[in-house]
C-alpha positions as CSV (number, residue, x, y, z in Angstrom):
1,X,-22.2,-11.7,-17.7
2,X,-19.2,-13.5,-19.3
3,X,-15.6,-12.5,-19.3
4,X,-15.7,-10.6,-22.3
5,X,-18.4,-8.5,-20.9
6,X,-16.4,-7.7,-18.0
7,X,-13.5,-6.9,-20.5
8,X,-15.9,-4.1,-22.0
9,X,-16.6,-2.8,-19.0
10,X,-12.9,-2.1,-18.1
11,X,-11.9,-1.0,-22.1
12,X,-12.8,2.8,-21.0
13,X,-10.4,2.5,-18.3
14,X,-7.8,1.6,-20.4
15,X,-4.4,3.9,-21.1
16,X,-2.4,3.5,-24.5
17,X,-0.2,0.9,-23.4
18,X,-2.9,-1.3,-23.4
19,X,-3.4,-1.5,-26.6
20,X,-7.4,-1.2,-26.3
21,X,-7.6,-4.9,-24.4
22,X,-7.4,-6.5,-27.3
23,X,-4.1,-8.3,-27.5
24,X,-3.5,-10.5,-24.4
25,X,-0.6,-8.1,-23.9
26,X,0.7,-4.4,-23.0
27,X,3.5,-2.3,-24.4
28,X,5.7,-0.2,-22.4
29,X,8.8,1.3,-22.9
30,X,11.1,3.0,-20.4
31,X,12.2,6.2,-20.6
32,X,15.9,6.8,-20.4
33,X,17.1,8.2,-17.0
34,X,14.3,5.7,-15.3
35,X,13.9,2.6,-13.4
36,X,10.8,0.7,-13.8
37,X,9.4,-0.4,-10.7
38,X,6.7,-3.4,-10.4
39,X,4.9,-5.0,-7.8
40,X,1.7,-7.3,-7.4
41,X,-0.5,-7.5,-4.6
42,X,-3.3,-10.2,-4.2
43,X,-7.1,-9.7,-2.1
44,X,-9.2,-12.8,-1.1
45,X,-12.6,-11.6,-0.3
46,X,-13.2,-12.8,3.0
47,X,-9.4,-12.9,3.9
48,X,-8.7,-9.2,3.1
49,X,-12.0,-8.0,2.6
50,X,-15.6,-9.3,4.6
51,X,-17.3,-11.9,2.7
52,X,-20.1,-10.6,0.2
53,X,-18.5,-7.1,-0.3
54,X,-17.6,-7.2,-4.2
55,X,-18.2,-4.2,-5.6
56,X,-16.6,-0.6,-5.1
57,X,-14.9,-1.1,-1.8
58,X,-13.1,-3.7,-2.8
59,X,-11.4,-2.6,-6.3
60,X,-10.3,0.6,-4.4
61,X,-9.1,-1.3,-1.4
62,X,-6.8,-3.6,-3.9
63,X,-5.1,-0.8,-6.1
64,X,-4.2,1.2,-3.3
65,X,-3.0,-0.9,-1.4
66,X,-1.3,-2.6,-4.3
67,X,0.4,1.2,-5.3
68,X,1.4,1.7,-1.9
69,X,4.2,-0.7,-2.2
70,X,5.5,1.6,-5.3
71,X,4.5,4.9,-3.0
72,X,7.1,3.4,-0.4
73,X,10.4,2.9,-3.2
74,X,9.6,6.5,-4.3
75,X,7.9,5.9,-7.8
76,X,5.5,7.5,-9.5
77,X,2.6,5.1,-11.1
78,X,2.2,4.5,-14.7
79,X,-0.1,1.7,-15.0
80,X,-1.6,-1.4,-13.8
81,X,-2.3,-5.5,-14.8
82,X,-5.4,-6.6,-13.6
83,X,-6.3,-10.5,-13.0
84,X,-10.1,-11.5,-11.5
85,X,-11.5,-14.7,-10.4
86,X,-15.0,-13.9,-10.2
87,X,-17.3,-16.4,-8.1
88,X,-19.5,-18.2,-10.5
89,X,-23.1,-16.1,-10.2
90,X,-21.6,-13.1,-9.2
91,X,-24.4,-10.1,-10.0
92,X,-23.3,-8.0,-13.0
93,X,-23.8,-4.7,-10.5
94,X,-21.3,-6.3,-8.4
95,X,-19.2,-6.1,-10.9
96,X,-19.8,-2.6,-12.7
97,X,-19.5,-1.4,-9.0
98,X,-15.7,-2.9,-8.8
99,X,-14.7,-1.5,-12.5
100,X,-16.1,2.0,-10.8
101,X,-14.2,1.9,-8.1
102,X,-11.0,0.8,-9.9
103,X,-11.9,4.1,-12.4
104,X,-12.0,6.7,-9.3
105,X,-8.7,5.0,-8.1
106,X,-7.0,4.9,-11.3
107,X,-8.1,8.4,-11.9
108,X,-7.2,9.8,-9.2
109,X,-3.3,8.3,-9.6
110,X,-2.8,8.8,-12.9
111,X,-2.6,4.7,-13.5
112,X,-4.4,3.7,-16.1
113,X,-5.1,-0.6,-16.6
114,X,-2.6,-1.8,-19.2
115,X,-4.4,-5.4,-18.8
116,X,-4.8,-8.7,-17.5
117,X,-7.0,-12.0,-17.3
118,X,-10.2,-12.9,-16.1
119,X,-11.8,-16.2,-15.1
120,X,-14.6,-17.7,-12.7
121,X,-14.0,-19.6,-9.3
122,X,-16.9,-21.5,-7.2
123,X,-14.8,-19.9,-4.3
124,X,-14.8,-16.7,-2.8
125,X,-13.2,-13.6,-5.5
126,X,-9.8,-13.3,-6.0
127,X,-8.2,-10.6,-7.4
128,X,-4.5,-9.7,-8.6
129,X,-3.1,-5.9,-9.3
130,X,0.4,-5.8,-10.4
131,X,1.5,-1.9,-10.5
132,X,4.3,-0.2,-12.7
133,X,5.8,2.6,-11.6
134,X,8.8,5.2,-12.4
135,X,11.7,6.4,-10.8
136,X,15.3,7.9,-11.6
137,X,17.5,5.8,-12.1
138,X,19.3,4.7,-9.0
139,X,16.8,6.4,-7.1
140,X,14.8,3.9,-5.8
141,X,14.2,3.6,-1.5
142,X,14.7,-0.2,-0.9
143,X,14.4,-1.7,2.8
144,X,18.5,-2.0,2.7
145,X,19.9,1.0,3.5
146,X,19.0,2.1,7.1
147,X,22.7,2.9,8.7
148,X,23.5,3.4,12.3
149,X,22.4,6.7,14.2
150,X,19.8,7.1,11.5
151,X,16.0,8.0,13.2
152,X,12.9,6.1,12.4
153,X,9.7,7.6,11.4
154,X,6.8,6.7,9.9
155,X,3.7,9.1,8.1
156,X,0.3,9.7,9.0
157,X,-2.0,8.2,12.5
158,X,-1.6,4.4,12.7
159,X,-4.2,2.6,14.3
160,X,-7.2,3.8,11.9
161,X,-7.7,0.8,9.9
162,X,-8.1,-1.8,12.4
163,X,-10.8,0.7,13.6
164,X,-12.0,1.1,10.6
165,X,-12.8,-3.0,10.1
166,X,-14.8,-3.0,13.0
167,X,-16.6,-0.6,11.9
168,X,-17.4,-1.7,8.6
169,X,-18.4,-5.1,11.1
170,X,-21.1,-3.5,12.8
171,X,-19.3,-2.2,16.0
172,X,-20.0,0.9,17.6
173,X,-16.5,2.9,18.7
174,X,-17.0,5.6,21.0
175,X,-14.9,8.3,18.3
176,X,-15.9,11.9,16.8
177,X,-18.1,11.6,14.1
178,X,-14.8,13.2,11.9
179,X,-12.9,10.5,13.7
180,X,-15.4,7.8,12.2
181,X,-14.8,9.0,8.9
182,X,-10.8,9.1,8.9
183,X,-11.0,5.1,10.0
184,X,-13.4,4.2,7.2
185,X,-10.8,5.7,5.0
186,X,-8.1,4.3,6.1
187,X,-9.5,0.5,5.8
188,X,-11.3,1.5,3.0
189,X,-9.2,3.7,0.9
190,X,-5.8,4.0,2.1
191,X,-3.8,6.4,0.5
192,X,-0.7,5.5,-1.0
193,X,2.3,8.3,0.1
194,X,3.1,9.8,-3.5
195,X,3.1,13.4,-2.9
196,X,6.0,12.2,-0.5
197,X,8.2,10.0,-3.1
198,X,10.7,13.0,-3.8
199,X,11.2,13.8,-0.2
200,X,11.8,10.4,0.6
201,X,13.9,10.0,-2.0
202,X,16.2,12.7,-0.7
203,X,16.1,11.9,2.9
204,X,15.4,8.4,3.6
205,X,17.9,5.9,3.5
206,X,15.6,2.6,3.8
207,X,11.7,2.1,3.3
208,X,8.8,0.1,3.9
209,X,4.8,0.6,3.4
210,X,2.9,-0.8,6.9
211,X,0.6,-3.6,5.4
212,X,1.5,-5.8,8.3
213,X,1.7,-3.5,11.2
214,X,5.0,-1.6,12.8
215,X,6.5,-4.0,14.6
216,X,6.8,-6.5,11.4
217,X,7.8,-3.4,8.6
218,X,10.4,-2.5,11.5
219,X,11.6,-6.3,11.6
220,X,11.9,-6.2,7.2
221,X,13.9,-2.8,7.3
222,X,16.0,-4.6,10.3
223,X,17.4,-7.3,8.7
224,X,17.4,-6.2,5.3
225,X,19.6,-3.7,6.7
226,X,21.6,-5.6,9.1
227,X,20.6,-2.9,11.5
228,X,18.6,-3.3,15.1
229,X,15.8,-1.0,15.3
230,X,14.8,0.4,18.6
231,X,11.5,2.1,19.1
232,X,9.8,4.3,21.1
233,X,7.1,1.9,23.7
234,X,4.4,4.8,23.0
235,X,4.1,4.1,19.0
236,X,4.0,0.4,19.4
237,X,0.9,-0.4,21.2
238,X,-2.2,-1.1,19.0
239,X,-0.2,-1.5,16.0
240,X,-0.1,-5.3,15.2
241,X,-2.5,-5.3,13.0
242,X,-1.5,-4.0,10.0
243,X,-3.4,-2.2,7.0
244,X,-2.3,1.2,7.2
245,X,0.0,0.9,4.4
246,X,1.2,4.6,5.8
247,X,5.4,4.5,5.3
248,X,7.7,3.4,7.6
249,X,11.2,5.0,6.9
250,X,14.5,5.5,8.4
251,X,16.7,9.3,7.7
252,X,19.6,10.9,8.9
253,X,19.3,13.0,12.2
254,X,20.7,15.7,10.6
255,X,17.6,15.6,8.0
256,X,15.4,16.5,11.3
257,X,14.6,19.9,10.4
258,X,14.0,19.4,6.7
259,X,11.5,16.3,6.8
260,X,9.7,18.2,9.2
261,X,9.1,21.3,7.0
262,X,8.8,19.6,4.0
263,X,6.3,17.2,5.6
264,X,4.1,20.3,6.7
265,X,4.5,22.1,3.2
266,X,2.3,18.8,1.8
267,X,0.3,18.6,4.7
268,X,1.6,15.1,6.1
269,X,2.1,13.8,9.2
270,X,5.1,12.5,10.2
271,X,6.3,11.1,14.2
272,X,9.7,10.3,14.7
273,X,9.2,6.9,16.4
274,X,13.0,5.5,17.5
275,X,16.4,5.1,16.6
276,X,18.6,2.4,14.4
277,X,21.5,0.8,16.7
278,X,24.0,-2.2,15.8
279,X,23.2,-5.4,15.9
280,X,19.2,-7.3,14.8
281,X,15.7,-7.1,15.2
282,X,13.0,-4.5,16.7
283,X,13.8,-4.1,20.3
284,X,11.7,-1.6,22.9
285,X,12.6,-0.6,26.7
286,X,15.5,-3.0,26.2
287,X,13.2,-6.4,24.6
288,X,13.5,-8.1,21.3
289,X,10.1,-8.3,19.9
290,X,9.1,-10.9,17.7
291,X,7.2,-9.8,14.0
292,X,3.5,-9.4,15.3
293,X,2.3,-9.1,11.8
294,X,-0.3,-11.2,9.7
295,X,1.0,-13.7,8.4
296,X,-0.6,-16.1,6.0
297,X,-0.2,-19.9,6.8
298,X,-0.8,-22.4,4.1
């Protein structure tokens, strides 16, 4: 299979500002009364995803991950850019596996592909999804705004998706069987936070998706801020590593009552999970901790 094979593959997927993949370019035009909102994530098979897994699993795993970001400033997706390095001998099920995947993902968000490149690597695959996305204008949730007295929360069960690794590695976790499930999902698919975008766009007052575990979104918000963020020791353990991508936010006390009704109404989780002070950094029971996040080193 060459590239324009591949190309065919993904034309079906393809919205109207993509003009049909057939001009190396998209066209999109803003509505008035709206921000557009853009963001690009990158997966390295065998860096974000085990080695030799190509197909499905990891197309999902990228867009979602990849809208998430959008999810956290309170947008709502339009579309996508997609950019592929596939390894050179790569089987062609591989690859109508991963155009699968990206259609259930796509479909399921209401983000068609606009467009993008594709080209062949003798490393591992490599693959870029850089998401457009809505919101009112001045409406956006940046990591900026967190102010002093504010609560911290963040959505959903942390935890999951480092569970969910080892199990797609072969380990054997001593969980429910419904347990098993929900950490597959949440390595596998994790599910970007849009039926929340209008609540947090009325209640929080800074934002971050957890792609590199509490501790490090906490640190972003922090000095983006200019804020110190103290949290509660009980929701820190087990969260260094990362890959949630559930929404770690900060809100005025006095919006208690309504996040938690509002949150229910969906159904969504959400745990209050400490407090923003004066001063800098992420401290608990009185320590500055350091970002425990993943970082990538080069």
């Amino acid at each position: 299979m060459d590239e324009f094979d591949f190309i065919d593959l993904l034309r079906p997927l393809v919205g109207p500002t993509g003009l049909g993949l057939q001009d190396d370019a998209a066209k999109l035009s803003v509505p008035d009364g709206q921000d557009l909102i853009i963001s690009t994530d990158t997966m390295v098979e065998g860096v974000h995803f085990p080695l030799g897994r190509r197909g499905g699993g990891f197309s999902e795993r990228l867009l979602r991950t990849a809208l998430s970001d959008l999810a956290a400033k309170g947008a709502r997706p339009i579309g996508y850019m997609l950019s592929v390095a596939w390894p050179v001998g790569t089987d062609a099920k591989w690859m109508a596996g991963f155009v699968k995947g990206l259609d259930e993902t796509q479909s399921a968000f209401d983000c068609p592909i606009m467009g993008g490149d594709t080209t062949s690597t003798t490393g591992p695959l490599i693959a870029s999804a850089t998401v457009y996305g809505l919101v009112p204008t001045g409406e956006m949730v940046t990591r900026a705004g967190a102010k002093v007295g504010d609560d911290v929360w963040f959505t959903g069960v942390l935890g999951r998706a480092e569970k969910g690794l080892a199990l797609m590695q072969g380990k054997v976790l001593d969980l429910p069987e419904t347990e098993i499930l929900a950490c597959e999902d949440a390595y596998l698919r994790p599910e970007p936070r849009f039926l929340f975008r209008k609540i947090l766009r009325q209640y929080a007052s800074a934002c971050a998706d957890i792609s590199d575990g509490l501790i490090s979104e906490a640190g972003h918000i922090a000095k983006a801020s200019g804020v110190r963020l103290d949290l509660d020791a009980q929701h820190v353990d087990g969260t260094s590593f990362g890959d949630d991508y559930e929404l770690l936010f900060t809100a005025s006390q006095t919006s208690r009552t309504a996040l938690k009704s509002t949150a229910e109404a969906l159904p969504l989780k959400i745990t209050r999970c400490g407090t923003v002070a004066e001063g800098e950094g992420v401290w608990v029971n009185g320590e500055r901790l350091m970002s425990q996040g993943y970082k990538h080193t080069f």
